[in-house]
N, C-alpha and C positions, 0 to 999 in steps of 0.2 A: 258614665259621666263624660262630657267634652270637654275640653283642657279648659283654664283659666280665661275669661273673656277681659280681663282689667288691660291685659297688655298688648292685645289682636287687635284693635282697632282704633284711628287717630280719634280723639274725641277734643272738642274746644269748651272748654270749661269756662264759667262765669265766675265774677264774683258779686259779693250782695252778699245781705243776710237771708239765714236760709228761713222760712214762715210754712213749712206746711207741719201740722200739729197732729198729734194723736190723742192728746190729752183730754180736751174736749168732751164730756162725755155727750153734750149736748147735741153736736156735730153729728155724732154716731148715730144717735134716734132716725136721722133721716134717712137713711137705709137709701133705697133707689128714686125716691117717689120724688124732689122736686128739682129739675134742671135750672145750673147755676147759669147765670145771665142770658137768660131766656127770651126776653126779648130784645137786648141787642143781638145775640144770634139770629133773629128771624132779623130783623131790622138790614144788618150785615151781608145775609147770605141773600136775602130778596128774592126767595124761592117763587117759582113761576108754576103754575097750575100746568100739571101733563111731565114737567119736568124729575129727573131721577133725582135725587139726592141721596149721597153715600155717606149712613152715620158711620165712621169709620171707629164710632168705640162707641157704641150706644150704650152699654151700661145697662139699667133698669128699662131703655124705652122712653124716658121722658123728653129730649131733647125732639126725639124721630117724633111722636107722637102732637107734637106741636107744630114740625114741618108738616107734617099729614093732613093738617087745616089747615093749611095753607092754598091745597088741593096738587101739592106735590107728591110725586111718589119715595119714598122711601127701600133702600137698601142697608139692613141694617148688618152693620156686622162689629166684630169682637170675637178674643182673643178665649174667653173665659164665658164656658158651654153654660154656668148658672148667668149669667149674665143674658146670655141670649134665650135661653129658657122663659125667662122672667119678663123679658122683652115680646118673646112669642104670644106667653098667656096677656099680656096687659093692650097688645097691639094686636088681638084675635079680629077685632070688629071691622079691623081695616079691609079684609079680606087678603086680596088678588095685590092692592097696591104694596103691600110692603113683601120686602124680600130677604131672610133671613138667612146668614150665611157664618160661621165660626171662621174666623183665621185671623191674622195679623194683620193691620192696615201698612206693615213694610212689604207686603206679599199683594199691595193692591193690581197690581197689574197683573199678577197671574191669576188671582181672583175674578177680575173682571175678564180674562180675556174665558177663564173655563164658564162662563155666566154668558159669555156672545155678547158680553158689552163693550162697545167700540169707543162714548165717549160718555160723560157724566155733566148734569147740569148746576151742581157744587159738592162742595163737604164738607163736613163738621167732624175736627180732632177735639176730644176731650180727654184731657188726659187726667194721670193720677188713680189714684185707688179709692171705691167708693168705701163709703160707712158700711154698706153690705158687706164687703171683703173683711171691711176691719172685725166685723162683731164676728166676723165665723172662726172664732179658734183654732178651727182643724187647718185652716188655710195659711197660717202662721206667719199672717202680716203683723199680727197685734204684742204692741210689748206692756198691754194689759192683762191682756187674756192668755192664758197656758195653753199651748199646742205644738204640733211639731214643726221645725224651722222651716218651714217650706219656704212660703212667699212667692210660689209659681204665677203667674197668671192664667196662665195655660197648665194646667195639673199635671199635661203630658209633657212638658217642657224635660229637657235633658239634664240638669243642673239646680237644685235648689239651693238657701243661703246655707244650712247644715255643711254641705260639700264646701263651700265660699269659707265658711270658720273654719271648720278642723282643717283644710288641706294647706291654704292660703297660708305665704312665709307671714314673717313680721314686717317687713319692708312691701309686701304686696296689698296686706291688710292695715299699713298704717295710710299707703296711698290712695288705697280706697275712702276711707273715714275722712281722709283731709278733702280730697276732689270731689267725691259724688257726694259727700253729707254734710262739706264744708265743717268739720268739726275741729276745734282749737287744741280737745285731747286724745288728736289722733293715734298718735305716738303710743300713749300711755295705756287707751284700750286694745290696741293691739298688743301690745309685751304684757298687756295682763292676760287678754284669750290664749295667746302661745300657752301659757305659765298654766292659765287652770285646765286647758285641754288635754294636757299632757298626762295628765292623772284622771280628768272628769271629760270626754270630748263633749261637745253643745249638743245635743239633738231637740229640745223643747228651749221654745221663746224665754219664759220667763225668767231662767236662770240664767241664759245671756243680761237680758234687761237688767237684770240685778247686777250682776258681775259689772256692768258698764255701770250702774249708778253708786257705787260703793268707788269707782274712777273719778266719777265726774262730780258728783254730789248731787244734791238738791236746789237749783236757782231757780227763782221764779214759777211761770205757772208751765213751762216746755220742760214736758220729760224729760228724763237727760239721757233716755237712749233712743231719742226720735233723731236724731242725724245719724245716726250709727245704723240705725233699722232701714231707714230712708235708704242710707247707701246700699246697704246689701241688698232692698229689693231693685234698686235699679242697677246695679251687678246682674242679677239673677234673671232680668228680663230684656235684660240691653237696652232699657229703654231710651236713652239717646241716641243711641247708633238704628234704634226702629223709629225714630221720630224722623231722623235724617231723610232714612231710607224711604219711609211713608209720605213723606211732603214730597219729593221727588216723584214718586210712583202716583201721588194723586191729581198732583198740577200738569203732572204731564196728560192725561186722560182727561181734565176739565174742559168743555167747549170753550170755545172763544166765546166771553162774556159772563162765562160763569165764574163763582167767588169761592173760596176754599177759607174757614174761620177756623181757629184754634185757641182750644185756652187750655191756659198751663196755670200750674198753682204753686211752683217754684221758680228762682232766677236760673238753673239749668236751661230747662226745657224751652224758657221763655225768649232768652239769648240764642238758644239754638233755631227759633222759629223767626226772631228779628233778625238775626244777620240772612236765612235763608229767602226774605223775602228782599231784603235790600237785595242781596246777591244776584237775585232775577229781575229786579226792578230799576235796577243801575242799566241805561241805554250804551251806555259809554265809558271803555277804561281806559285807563291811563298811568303812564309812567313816567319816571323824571326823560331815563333813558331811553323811552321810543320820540321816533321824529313829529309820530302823532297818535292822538288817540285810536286806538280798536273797536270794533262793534263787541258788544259783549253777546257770545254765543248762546248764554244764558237768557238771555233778557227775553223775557214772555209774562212778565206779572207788573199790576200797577197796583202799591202798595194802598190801602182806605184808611189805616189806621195810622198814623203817623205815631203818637205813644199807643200804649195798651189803654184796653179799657175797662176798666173798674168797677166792680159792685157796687152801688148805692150803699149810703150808709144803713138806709131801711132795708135793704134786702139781707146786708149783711147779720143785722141784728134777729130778720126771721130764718134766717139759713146760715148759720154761721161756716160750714162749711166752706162758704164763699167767700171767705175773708182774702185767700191768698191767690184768686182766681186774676188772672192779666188773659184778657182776647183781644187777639190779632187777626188781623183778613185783610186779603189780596184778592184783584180779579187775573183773572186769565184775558190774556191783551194777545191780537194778530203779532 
């Protein structure tokens, strides 16, 4: 196992209410099969026929599969080998155009550079965990379903949440629960995991799940150990410090003219893609203290979305799913 990841890297945290749900069982049915804002992503990304596009989290295929009539090409990739399996068999028909590759979208430049691709025509981040992941028990995203604590993405990853429970102090696991899951009883699921691991360590979900909801109690219709679980899976994937590192890696590689869209389905992920596009989209900085403004060394992106953009009320009612979906996109500017 590789040391603790809570306290290696600067992260910038949001606030907001946290909305992404496991509870749902509705949600779950959907397995891979329908991409959430589908056509403002084409709308957005304004795929150009001949052109590559890199699904940098394809998922099941659906999102790639709708750029592909577009008569764009597709590169699809992901982190998580069923994923792209499922991707390979559903997008067979495509032939020669689509190009299927496993690895992380924060490794896109070495990706691309072992593939001989010099520059890309857009790209689509989707993030989050499908209904697929959730209903596989064995994958131990789920604080339904009984299985062992994993929560990998990548199955070969180094660190699962098991290791994150048992090893993690009570001060490192309260800080988790409060930051990545935004939960109010941080404090108190963490001094309770110390307390019952000490005699029982966690190895299967459910009996975490329980342990936190005998904490929290029963409110409304959000489990009460969906911020708890949230947090540990993104512990266990980095997945802000790979969202960081992947917007970097893929806007640097976008031609000039191309568009890079992103949707995230919590205030984390969402804040870390709107300040990353301001940040590039700001021409000019400035201080009280300089004599004058700076060129921002950064500046190569002209933001399209001014706020996020939001499911219809109809789509969300056929795809519930979608409920906590926000997309953002940027073009690649001289």
């Amino acid at each position: 196992m590789k040391n603790a990841l809570l306290f290696d890297r600067p992260v910038r945290f949001a606030t907001g209410p946290l909305i992404l749900e496991e509870a749902d069982p509705i949600m779950e049915d959907f397995s891979y099969h329908q991409p959430v804002l589908a056509a403002e992503v084409l709308e957005l990304l304004a795929p150009k026929p001949g052109a590559l596009i890199l699904d940098a989290t394809c998922g099941g295929g659906g999102h790639s599969e709708l750029i592909l009539k577009t008569g764009a090409d597709v590169l699809a990739l992901d982190q998580d080998p069923e994923a792209i399996e499922h991707a390979r068999e559903r997008l067979a028909h495509a032939g020669r155009r689509v190009t299927f590759h496993r690895g992380n979208f924060r490794n896109a430049d070495k990706i691309l550079d072992e593939l001989g691709i010099a520059t890309i025509g857009g790209a689509l981040v989707d993030l989050g965990v499908s209904s697929r992941q959730l209903e596989n028990a064995a994958r131990g995203f789920s604080f339904m379903r009984n299985g062992p604590l994993d929560m990998r993405m990548d199955p070969s990853g180094p660190m699962n949440a098991a290791y994150i429970v048992n090893t993690y102090s009570e001060e490192q696991l309260t800080h988790l629960f409060r930051e990545l899951g935004e939960e109010p009883a941080a404090r108190r699921i963490a001094t309770t995991i110390v307390k019952v691991r000490k005699e029982s360590p966690f190895h299967e979900t459910l009996p975490l799940a329980k342990a936190i909801e005998k904490v929290v109690g029963r409110h409304g219709r959000l489990h009460p150990a969906t911020r708890a679980f949230q947090a540990l899976r993104m512990e266990v994937n980095d997945e802000l410090g790979a969202l960081e590192e992947g917007l970097r890696a893929l806007t640097s590689r976008l031609e000039i003219g191309a568009r890079i869209a992103v949707i995230s389905f919590h205030s984390l992920e969402d804040r870390v893609v709107k300040n990353f596009f301001r940040d590039h989209a700001r021409e000019w900085l400035d201080q009280p203290e300089w004599p004058e403004p700076k060129r921002n060394p950064d500046y190569n992106m002209s933001i399209l979305t001014d706020k996020p953009i939001e499911p219809t009320e109809d789509e969300q009612r056929a795809n519930p799913r979608s409920r906590s979906a926000k997309l953002r996109a940027a073009e690649k500017i001289a």
